[in-house]
TIVO-977825 format. One record per atom (N, C-alpha, C): residue number from 1; residue in one letter; atom name; z, y, x. Coordinates in Angstrom, 1 decimal, padded with zeros to 4 digits. Example, Ala and Ser with C-alpha at 12.3 -4.5 7.8 and 13.67 -1.06 7.14 Angstrom:
r resi 1; resn A; name N; zz 007.8; yy -005.7; xx 013.2
r resi 1; resn A; name CA; zz 007.8; yy -004.5; xx 012.3
r resi 1; resn A; name C; zz 007.8; yy -003.3; xx 013.2
r resi 2; resn S; name N; zz 007.1; yy -002.2; xx 012.8
r resi 2; resn S; name CA; zz 007.1; yy -001.1; xx 013.7
r resi 2; resn S; name C; zz 007.9; yy 000.0; xx 012.9
//
This chain:
r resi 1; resn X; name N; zz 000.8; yy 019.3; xx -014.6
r resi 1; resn X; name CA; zz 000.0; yy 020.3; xx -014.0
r resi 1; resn X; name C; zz 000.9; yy 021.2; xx -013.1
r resi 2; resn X; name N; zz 001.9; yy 021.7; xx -013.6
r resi 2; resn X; name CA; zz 003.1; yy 022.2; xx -012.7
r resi 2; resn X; name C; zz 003.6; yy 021.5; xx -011.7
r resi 3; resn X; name N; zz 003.9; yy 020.4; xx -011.7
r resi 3; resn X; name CA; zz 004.2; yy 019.5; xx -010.7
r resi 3; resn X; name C; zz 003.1; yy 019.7; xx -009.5
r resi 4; resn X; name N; zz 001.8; yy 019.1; xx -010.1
r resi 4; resn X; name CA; zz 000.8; yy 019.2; xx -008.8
r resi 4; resn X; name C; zz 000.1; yy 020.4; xx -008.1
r resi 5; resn X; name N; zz 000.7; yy 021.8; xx -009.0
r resi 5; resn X; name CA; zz 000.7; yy 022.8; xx -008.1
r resi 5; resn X; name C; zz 001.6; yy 023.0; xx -007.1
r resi 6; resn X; name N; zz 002.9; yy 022.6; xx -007.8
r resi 6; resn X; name CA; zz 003.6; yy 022.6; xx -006.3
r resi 6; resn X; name C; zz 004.0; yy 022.0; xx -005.4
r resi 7; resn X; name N; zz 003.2; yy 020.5; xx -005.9
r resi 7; resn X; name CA; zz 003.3; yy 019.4; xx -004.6
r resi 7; resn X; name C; zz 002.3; yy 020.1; xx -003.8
r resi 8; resn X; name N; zz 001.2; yy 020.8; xx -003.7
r resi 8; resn X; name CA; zz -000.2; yy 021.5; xx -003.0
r resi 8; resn X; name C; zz 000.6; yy 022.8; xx -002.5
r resi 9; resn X; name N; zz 001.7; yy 023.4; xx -002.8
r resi 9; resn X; name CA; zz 002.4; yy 024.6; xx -002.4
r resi 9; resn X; name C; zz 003.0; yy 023.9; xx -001.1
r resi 10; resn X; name N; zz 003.8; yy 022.8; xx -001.5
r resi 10; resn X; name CA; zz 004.8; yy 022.1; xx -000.1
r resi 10; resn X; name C; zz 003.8; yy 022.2; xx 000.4
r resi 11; resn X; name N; zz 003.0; yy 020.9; xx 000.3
r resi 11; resn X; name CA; zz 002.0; yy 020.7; xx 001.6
r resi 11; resn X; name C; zz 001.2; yy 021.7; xx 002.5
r resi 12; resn X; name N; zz 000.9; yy 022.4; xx 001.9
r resi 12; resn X; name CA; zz 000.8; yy 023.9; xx 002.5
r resi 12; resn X; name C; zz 001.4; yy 024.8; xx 003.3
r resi 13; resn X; name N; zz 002.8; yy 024.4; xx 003.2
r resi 13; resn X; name CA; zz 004.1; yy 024.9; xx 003.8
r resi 13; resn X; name C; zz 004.1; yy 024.4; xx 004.9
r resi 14; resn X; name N; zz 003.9; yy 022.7; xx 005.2
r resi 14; resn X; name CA; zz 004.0; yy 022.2; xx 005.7
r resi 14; resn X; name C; zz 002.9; yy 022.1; xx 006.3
r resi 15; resn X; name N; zz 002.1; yy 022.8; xx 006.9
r resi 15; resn X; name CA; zz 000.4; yy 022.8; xx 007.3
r resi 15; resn X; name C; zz 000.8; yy 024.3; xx 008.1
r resi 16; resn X; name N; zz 002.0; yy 025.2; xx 007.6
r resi 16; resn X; name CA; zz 001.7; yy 026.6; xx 008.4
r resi 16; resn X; name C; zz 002.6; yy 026.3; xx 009.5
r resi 17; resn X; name N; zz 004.2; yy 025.5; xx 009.4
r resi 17; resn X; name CA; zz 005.0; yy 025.7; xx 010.6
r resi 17; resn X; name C; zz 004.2; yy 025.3; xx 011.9
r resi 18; resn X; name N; zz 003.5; yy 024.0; xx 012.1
r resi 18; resn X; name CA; zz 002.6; yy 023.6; xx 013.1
r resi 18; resn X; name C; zz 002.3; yy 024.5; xx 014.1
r resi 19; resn X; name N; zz 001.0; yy 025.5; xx 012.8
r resi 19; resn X; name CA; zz 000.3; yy 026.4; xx 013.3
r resi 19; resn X; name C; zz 001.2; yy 027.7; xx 014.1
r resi 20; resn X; name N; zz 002.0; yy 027.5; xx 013.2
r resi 20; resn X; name CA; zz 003.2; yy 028.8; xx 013.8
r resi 20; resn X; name C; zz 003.3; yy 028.9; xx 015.3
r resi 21; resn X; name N; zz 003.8; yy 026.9; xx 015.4
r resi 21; resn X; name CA; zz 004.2; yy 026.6; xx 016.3
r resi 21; resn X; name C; zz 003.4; yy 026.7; xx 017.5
r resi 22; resn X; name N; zz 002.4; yy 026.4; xx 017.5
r resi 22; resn X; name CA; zz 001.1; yy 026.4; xx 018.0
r resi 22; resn X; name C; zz 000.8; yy 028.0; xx 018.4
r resi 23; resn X; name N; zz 000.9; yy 028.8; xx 017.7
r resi 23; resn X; name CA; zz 000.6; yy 030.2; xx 018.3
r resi 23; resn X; name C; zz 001.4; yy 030.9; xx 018.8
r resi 24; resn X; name N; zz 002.8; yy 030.4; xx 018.7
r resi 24; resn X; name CA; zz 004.0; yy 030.8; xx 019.9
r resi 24; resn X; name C; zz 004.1; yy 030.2; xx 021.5
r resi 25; resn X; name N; zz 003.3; yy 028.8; xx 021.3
r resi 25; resn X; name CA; zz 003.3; yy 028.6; xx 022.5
r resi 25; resn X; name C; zz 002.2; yy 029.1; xx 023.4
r resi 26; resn X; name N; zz 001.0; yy 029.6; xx 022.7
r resi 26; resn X; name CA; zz 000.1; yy 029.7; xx 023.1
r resi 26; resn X; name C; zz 000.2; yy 031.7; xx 023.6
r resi 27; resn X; name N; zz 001.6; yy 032.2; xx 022.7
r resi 27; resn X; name CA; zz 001.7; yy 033.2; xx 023.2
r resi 27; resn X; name C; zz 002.9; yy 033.3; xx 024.8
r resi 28; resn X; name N; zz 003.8; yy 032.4; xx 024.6
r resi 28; resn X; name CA; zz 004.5; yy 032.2; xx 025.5
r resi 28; resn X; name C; zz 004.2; yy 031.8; xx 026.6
r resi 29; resn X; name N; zz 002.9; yy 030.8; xx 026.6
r resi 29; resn X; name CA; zz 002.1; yy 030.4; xx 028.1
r resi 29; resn X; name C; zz 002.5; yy 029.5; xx 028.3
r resi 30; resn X; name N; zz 003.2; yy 028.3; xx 027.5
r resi 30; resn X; name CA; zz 002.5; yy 026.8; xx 027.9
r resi 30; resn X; name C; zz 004.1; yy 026.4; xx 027.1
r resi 31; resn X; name N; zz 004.1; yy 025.2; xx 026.8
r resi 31; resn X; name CA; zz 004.8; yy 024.7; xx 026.3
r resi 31; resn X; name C; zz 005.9; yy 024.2; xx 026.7
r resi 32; resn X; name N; zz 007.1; yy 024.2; xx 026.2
r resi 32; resn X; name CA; zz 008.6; yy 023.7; xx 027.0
r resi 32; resn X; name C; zz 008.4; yy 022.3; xx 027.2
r resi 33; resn X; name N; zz 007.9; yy 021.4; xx 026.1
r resi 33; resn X; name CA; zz 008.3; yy 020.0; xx 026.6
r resi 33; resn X; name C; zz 007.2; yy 019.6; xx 027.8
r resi 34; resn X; name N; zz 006.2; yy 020.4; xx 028.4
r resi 34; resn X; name CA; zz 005.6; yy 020.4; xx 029.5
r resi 34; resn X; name C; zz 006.6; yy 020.4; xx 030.9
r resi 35; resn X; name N; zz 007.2; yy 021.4; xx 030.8
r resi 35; resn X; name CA; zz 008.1; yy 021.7; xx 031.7
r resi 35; resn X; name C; zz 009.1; yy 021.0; xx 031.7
r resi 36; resn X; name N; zz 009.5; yy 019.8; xx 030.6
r resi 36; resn X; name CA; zz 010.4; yy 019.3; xx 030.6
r resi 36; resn X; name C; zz 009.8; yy 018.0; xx 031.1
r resi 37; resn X; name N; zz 008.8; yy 017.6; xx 030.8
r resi 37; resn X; name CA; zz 008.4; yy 016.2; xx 031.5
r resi 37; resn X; name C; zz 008.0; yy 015.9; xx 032.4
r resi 38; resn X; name N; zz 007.8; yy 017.4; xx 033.3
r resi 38; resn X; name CA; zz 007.3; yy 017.5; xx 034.7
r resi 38; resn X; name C; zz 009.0; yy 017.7; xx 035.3
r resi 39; resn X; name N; zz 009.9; yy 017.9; xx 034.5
r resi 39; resn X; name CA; zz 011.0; yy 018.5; xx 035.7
r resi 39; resn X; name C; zz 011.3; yy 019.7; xx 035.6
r resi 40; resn X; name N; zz 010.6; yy 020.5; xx 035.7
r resi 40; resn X; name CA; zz 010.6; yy 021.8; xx 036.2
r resi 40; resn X; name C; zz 011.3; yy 022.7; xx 035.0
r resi 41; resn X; name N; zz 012.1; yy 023.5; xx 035.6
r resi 41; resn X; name CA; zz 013.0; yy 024.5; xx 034.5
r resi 41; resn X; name C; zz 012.2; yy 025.8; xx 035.1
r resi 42; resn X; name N; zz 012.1; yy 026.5; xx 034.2
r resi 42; resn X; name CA; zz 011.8; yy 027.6; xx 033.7
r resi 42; resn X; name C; zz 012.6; yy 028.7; xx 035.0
r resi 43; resn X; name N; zz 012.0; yy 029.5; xx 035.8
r resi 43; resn X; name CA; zz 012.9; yy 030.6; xx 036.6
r resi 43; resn X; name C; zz 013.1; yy 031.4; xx 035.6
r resi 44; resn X; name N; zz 013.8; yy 032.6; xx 035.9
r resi 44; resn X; name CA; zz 013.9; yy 033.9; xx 035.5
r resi 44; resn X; name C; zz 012.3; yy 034.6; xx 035.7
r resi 45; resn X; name N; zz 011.9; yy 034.8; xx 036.7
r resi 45; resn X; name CA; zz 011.0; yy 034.7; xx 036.6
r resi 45; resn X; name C; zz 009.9; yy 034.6; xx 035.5
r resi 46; resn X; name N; zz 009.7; yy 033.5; xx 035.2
r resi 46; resn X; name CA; zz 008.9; yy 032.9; xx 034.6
r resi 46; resn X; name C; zz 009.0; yy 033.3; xx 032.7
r resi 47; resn X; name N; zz 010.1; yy 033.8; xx 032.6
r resi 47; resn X; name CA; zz 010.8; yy 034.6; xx 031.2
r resi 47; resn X; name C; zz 010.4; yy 035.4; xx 031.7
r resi 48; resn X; name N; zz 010.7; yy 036.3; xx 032.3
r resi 48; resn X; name CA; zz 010.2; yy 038.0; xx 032.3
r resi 48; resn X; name C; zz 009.1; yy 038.1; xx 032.2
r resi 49; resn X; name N; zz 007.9; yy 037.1; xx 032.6
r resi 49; resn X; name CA; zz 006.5; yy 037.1; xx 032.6
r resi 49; resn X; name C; zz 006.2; yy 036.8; xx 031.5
r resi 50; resn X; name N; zz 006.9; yy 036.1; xx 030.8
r resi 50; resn X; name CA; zz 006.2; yy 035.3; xx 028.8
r resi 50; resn X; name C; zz 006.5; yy 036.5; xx 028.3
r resi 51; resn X; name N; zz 007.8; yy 037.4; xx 028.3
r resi 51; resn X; name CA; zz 008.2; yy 038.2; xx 027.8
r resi 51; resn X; name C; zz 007.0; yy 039.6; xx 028.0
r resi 52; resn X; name N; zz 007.0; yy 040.0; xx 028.8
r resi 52; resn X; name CA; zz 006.1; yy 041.2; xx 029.5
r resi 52; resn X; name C; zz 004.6; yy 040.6; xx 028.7
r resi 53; resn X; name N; zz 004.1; yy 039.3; xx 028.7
r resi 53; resn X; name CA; zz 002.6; yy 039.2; xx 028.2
r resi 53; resn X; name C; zz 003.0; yy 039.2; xx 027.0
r resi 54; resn X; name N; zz 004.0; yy 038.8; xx 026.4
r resi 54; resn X; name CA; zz 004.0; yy 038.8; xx 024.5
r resi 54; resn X; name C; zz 004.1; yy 040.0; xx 024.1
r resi 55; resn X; name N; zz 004.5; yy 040.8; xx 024.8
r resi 55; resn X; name CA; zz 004.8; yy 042.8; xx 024.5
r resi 55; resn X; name C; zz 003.3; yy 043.1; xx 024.8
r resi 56; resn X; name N; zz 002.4; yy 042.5; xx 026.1
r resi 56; resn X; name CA; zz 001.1; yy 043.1; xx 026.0
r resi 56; resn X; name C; zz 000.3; yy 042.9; xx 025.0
r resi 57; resn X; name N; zz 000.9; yy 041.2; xx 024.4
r resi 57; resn X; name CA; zz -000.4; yy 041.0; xx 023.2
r resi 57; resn X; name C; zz -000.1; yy 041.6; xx 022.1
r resi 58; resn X; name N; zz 001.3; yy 041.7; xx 021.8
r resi 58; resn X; name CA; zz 001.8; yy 042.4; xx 020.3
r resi 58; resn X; name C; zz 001.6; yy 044.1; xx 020.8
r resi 59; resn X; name N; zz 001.6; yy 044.5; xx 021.5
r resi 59; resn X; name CA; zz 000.7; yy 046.2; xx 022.0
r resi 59; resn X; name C; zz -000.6; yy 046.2; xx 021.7
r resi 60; resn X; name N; zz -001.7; yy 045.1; xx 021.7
r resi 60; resn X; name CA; zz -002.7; yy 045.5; xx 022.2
r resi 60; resn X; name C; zz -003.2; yy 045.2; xx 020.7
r resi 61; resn X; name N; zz -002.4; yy 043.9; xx 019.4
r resi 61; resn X; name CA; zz -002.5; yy 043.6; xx 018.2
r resi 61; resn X; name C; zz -002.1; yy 044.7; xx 017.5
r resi 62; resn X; name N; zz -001.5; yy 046.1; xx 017.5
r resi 62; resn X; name CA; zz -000.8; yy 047.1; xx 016.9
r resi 62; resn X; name C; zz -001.7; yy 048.1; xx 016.9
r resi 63; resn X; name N; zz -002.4; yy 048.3; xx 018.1
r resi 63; resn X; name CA; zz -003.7; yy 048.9; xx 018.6
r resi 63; resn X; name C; zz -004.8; yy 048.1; xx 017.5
r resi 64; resn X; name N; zz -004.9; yy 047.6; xx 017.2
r resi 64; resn X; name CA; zz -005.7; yy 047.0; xx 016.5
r resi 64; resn X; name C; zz -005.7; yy 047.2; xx 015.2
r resi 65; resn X; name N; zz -004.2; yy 047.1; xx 014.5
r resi 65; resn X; name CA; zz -004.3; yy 047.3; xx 013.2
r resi 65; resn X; name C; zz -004.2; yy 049.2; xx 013.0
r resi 66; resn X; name N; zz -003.4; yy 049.6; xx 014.0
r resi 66; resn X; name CA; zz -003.7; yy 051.7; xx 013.9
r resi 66; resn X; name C; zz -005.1; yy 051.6; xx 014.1
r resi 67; resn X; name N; zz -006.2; yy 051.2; xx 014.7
r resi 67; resn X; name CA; zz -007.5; yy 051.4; xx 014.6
r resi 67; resn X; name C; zz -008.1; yy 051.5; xx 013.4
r resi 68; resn X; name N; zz -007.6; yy 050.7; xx 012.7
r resi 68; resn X; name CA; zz -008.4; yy 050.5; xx 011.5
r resi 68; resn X; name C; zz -007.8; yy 051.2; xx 010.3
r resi 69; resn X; name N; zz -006.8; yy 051.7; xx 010.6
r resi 69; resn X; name CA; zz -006.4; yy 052.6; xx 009.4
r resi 69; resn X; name C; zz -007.4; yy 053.7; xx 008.8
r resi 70; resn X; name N; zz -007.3; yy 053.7; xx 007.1
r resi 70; resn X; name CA; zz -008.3; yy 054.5; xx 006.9
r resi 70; resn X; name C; zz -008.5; yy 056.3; xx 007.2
r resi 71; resn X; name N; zz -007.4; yy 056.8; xx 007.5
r resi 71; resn X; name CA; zz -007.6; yy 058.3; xx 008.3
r resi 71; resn X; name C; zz -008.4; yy 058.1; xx 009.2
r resi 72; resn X; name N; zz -008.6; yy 056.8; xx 010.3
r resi 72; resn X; name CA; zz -009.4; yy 057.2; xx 011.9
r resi 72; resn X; name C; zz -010.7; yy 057.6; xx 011.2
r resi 73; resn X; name N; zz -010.9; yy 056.9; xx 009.6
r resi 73; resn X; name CA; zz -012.5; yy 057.0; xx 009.6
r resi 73; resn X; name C; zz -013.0; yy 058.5; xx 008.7
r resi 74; resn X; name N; zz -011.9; yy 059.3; xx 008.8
r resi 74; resn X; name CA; zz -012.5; yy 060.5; xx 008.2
r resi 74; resn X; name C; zz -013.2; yy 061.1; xx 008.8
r resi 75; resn X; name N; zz -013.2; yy 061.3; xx 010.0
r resi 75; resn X; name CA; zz -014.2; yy 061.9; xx 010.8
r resi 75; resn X; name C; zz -015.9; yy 061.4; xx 010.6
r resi 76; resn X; name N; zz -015.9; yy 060.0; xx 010.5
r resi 76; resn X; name CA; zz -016.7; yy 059.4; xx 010.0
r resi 76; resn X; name C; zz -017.3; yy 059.4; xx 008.8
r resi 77; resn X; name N; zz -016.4; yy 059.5; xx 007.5
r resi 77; resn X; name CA; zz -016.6; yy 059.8; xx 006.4
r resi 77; resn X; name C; zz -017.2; yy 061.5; xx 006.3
r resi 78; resn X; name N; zz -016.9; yy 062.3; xx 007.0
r resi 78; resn X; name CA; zz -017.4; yy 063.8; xx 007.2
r resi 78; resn X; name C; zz -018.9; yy 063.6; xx 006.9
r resi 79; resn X; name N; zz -019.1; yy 062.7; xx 008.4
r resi 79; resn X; name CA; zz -020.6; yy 063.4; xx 009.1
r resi 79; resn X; name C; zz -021.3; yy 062.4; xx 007.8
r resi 80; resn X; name N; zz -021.2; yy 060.8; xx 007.2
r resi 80; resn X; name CA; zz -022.0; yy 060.7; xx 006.1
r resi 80; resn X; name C; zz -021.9; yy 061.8; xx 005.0
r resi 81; resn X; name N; zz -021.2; yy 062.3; xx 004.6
r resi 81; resn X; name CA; zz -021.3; yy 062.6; xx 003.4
r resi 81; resn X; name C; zz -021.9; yy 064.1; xx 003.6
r resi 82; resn X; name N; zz -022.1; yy 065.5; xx 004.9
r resi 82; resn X; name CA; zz -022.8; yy 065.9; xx 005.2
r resi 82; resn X; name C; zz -024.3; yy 065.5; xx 005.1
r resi 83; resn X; name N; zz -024.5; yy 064.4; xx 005.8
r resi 83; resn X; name CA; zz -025.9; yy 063.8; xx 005.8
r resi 83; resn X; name C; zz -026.7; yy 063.9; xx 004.3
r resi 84; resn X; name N; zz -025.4; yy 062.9; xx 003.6
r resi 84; resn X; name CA; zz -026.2; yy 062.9; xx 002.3
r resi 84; resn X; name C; zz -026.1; yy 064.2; xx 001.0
r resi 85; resn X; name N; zz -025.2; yy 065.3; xx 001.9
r resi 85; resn X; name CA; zz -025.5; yy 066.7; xx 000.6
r resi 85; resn X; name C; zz -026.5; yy 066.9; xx 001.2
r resi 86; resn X; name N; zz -027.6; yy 067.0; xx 002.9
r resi 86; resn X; name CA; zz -028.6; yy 067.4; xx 003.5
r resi 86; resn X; name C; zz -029.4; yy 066.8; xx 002.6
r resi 87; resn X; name N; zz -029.8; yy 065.4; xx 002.3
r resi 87; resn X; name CA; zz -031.2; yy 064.5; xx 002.3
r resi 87; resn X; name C; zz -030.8; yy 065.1; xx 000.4
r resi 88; resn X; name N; zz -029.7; yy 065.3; xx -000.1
r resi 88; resn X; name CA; zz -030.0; yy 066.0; xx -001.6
r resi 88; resn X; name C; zz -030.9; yy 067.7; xx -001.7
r resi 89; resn X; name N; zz -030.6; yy 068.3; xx -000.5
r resi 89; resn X; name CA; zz -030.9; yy 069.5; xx -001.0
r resi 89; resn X; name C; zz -032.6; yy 069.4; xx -000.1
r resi 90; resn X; name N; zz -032.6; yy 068.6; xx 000.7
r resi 90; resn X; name CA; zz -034.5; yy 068.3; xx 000.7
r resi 90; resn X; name C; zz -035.6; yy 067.7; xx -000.2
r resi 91; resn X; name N; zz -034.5; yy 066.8; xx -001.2
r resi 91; resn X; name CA; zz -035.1; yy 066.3; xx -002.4
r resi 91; resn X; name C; zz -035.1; yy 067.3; xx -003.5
r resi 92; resn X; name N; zz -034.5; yy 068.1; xx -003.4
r resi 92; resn X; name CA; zz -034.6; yy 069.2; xx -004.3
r resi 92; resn X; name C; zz -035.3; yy 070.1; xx -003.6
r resi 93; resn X; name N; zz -035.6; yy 070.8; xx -002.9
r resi 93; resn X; name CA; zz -036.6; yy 071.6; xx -002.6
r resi 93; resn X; name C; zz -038.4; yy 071.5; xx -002.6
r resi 94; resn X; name N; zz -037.9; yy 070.1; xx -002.7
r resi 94; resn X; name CA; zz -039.7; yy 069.5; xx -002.8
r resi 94; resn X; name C; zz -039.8; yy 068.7; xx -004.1
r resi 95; resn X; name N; zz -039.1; yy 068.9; xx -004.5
r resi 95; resn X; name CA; zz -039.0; yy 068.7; xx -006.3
r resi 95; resn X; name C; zz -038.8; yy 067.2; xx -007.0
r resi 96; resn X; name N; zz -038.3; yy 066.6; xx -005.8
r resi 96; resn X; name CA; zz -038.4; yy 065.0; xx -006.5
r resi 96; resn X; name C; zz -037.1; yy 064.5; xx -007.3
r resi 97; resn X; name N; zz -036.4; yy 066.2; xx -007.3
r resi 97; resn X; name CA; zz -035.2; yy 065.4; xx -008.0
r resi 97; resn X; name C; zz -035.2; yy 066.4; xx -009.5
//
């Protein structure tokens, strides 16, 4: 039983580097051994620009996780829970509670 858990752990392992691989290139803008079967080496250039877009996506992914932190939504949390002491003290005045 132990055994076949962690034969399904390796292969698992081996199912994430791929993917890894795959979303670095895809953050970098195209793949090396492209540029290596065409010839073409890489300018300076062409690094300053993978570099400058990988800072814009990991900026714009950081923006995304501070968005969702649960402080932004207190403000939010405010106005429901005003709402619902209101719709309590109208059910109380007309006696249905």
């Amino acid at each position: 039983m132990l055994a076949k858990g962690i034969g399904s752990l390796l292969g698992w392992r081996r199912g994430v580097r791929p993917t890894k691989t795959e979303t670095r290139r895809k953050i970098i803008g195209g793949s090396r051994k492209a540029y290596r079967d065409l010839g073409i080496r890489p300018s300076l250039d062409d690094e300053v620009r993978s570099h400058r877009e990988f800072a814009r996506r990991f900026a714009e992914g950081i923006e995304k996780l501070i968005g969702n932190m649960k402080g932004d939504r207190r403000e939010e949390d405010q106005r429901t829970c005003h709402k619902n002491a209101g719709s309590y003290q109208i059910m109380r005045e007309l006696g249905l509670i």
